[in-house]
C-alpha positions as CSV (number, residue, x, y, z in Angstrom):
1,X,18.9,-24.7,40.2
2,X,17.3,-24.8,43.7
3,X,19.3,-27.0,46.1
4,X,18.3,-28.1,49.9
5,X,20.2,-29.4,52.6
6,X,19.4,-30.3,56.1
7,X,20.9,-32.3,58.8
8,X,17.7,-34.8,59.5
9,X,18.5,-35.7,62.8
10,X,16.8,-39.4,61.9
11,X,14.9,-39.2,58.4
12,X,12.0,-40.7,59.7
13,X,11.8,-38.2,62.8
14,X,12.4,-35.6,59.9
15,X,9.4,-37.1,58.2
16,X,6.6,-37.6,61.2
17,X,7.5,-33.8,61.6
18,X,6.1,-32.4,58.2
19,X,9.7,-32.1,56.4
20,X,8.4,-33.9,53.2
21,X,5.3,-31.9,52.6
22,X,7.5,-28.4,53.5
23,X,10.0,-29.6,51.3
24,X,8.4,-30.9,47.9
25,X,6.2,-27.3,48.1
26,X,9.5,-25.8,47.4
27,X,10.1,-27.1,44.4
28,X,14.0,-28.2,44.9
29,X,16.0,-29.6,41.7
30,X,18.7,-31.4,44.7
31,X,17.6,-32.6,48.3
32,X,20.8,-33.3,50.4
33,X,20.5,-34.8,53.6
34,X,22.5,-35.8,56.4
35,X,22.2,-38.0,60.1
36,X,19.5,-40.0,58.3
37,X,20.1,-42.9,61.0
38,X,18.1,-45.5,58.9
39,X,19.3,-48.5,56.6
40,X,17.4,-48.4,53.1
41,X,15.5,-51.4,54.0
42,X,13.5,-49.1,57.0
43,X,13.8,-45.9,55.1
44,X,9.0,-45.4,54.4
45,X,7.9,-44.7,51.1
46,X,6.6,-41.4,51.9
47,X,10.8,-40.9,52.1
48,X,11.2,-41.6,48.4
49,X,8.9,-38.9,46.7
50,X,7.9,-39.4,43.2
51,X,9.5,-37.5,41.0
52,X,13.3,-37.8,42.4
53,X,15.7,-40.4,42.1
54,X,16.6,-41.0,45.4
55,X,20.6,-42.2,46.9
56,X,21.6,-43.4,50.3
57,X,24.7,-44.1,52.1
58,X,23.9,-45.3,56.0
59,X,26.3,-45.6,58.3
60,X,27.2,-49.8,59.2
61,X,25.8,-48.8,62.8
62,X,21.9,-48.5,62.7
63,X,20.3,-45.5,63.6
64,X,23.6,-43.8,63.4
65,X,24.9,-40.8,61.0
66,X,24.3,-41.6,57.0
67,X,23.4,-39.4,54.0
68,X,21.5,-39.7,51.0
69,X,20.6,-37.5,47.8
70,X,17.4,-36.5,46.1
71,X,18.0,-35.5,42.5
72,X,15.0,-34.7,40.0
73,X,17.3,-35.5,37.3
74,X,19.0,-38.7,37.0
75,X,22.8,-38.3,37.5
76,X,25.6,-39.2,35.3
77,X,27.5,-40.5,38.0
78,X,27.3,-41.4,41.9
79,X,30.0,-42.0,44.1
80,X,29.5,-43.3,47.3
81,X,32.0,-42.8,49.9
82,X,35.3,-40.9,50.5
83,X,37.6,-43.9,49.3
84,X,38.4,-44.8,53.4
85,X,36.7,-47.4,55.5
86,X,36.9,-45.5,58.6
87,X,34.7,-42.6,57.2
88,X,32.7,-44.6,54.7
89,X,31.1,-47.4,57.5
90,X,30.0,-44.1,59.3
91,X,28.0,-42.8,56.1
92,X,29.4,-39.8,55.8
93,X,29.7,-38.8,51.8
94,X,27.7,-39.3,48.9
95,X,28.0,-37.8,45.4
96,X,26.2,-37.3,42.1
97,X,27.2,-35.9,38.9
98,X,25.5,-34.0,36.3
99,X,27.3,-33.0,33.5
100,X,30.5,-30.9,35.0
101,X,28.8,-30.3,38.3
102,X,29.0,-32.7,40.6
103,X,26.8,-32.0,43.9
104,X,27.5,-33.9,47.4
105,X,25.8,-34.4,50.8
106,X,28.8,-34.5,52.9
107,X,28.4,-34.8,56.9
108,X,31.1,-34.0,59.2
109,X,32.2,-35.8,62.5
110,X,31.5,-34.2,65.6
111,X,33.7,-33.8,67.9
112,X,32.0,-33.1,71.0
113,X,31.3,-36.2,72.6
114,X,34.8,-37.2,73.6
115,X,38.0,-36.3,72.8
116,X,38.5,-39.1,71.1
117,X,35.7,-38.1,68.7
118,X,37.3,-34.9,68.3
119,X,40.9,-36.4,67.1
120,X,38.4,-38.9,64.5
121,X,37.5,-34.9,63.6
122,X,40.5,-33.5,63.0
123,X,41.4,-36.9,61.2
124,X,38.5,-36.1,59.1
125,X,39.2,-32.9,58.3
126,X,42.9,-33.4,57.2
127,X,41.3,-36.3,55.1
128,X,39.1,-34.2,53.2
129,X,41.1,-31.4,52.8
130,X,43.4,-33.7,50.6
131,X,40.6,-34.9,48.3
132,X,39.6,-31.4,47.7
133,X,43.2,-30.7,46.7
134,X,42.8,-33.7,44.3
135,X,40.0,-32.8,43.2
136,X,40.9,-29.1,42.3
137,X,42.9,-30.7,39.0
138,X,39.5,-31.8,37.5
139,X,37.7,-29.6,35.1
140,X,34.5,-30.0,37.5
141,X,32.2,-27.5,39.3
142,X,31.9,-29.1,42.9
143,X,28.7,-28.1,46.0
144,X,29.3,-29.7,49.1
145,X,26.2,-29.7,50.9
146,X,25.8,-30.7,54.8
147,X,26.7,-30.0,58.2
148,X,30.4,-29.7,58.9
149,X,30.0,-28.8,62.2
150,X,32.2,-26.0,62.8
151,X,31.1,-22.5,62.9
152,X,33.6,-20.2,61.0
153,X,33.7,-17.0,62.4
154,X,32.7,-14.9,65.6
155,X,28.8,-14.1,63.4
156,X,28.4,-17.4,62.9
157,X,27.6,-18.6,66.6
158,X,25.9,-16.4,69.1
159,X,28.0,-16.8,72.1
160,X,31.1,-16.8,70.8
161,X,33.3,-15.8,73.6
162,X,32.1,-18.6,75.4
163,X,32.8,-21.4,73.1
164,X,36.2,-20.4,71.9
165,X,37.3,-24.0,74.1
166,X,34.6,-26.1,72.7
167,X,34.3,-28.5,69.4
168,X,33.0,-26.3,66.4
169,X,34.8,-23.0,67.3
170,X,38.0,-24.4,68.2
171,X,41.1,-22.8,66.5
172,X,42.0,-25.5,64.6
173,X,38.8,-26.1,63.3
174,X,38.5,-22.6,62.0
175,X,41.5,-22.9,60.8
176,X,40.9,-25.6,58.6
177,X,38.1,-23.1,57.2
178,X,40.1,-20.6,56.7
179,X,42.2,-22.8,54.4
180,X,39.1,-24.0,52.7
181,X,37.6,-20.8,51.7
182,X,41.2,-19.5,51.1
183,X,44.4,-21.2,49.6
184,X,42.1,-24.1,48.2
185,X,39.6,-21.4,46.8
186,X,36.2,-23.0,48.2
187,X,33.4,-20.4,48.5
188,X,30.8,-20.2,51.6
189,X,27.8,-20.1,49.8
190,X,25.1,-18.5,52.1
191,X,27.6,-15.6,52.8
192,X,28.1,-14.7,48.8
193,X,24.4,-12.8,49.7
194,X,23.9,-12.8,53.4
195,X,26.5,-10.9,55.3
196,X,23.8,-10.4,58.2
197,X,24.7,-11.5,61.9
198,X,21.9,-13.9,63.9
199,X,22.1,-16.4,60.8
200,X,22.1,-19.9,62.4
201,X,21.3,-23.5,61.4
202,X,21.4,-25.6,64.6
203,X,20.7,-24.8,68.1
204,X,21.0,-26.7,71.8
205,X,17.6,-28.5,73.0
206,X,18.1,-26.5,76.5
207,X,18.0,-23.8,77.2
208,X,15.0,-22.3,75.1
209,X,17.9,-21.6,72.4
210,X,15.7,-21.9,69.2
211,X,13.2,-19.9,70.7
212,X,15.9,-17.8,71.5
213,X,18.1,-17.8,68.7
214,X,21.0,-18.8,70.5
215,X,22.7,-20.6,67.5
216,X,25.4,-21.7,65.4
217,X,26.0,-21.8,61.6
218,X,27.2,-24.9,61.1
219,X,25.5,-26.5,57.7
220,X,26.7,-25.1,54.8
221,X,26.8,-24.7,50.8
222,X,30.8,-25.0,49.9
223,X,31.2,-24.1,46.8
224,X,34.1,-24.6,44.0
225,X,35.9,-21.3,42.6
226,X,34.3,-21.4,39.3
227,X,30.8,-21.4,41.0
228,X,31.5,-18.1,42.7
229,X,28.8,-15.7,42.0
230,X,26.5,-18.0,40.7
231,X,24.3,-17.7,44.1
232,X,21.3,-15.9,43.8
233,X,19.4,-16.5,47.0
234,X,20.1,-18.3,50.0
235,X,17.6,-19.1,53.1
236,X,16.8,-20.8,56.7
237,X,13.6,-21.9,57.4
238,X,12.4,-21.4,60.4
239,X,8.9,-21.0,60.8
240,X,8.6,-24.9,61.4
241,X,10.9,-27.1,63.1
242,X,11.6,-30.6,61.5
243,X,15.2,-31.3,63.3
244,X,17.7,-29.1,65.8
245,X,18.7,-28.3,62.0
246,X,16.8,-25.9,60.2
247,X,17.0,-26.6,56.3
248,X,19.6,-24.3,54.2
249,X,18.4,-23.8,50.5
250,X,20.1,-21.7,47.6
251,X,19.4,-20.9,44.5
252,X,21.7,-20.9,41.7
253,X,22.2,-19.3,38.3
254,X,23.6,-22.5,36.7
């Protein structure tokens, strides 16, 4: 099973850029996107391939946040939302289910706009930690997919040092990791077979960082405890850029 996940930055943007024809060539069972920043009613054609069933969950706001799912098969199940009308009018989870595997496109707030933004964050975070401990009691296999917008550790940014007092490397942030890839037993995907430093997924727009490199791993694969080892391959694609994302795909042994 071959899943993709990229944050968009606007679906359509994504889509004028070449993302579509990149990403059908690979051949991906699950597309998982997120800051779509488009209502279904604007969302083109040419953004609903043949061949997938195709899920959305904008935010209330136009051309703000939003996620949506591609699935080549049809899922069981789809749950739209986090079950809270502060997250859900921002568009910020969507879920399908196949079989005992339910796979999500899940974007995190950011919080370095304001610090107001960052307290929605940490309000987020606390959120979802609770539904994963809820969810931990069902006899299901669980891939969150999307940008969470923290970088974990010291290899996961480039200049770490220097961002140790910003939004995605504060302490509480990486905290909250740390307690999601250790007392509630979720796994960081990419890292089960990349342990490699210079790994990143987003970078500034100044500064010549992409050219660069000078970025941060902040999308991600979370994975359940019982998926752990089921990762065979995991990449970033680089070589053309549809977003200040670069798409994150793995492929598992399901």
């Amino acid at each position: 099973m071959k899943i993709l996940t990229l944050n968009a930055n606007g679906i359509r943007s994504a889509h004028a850029k070449g993302f579509w024809t990149w990403a059908l060539a690979q051949q991906p069972d699950v597309i998982c996107l997120q800051e779509i920043k488009a209502h279904e009613a604007v969302i083109p054609a040419e953004c609903r391939p043949s061949g997938f069933h195709s899920y959305f969950h904008p935010a209330v706001k136009p051309g703000y946040s939003g996620v949506a799912i591609y699935a080549r098969r049809k899922p069981d199940a789809v749950k739209v939302g986090l079950e809270a009308d502060w997250i859900d009018t921002e568009g910020r989870y969507l879920q399908l289910d196949f079989g005992k595997l339910s796979v999500a496109s899940v974007y995190f707030p950011s919080g370095s706009s304001s610090e107001v933004r960052q307290q929605v964050k940490y309000k987020f975070l606390e959120h979802f930690e609770t539904f994963a401990k809820g969810i931990r009691r069902k006899r299901r296999d669980y891939i969150f997919c999307g940008d969470v917008n923290i970088a974990h550790k010291e290899i996961d940014l480039k200049n770490w040092k220097a961002n140790q007092k910003n939004s995605g490397f504060l302490p509480e942030e990486r905290a909250w990791m740390d307690r999601f890839t250790g007392d509630l037993g979720f796994v960081d995907g990419f890292r089960e077979v990349n342990q490699e430093p210079d790994q990143y997924t987003w970078w500034s727009q100044r500064g010549g960082a992409y050219s660069k490199n000078v970025g941060w791993r902040i999308d991600y694969h979370l994975m359940s405890a019982g998926l752990k080892g089921s990762v065979k391959k995991a990449a970033i694609y680089k070589d053309a850029k549809f977003s200040d994302h670069a798409p994150l795909t793995l492929d598992y042994d399901l």
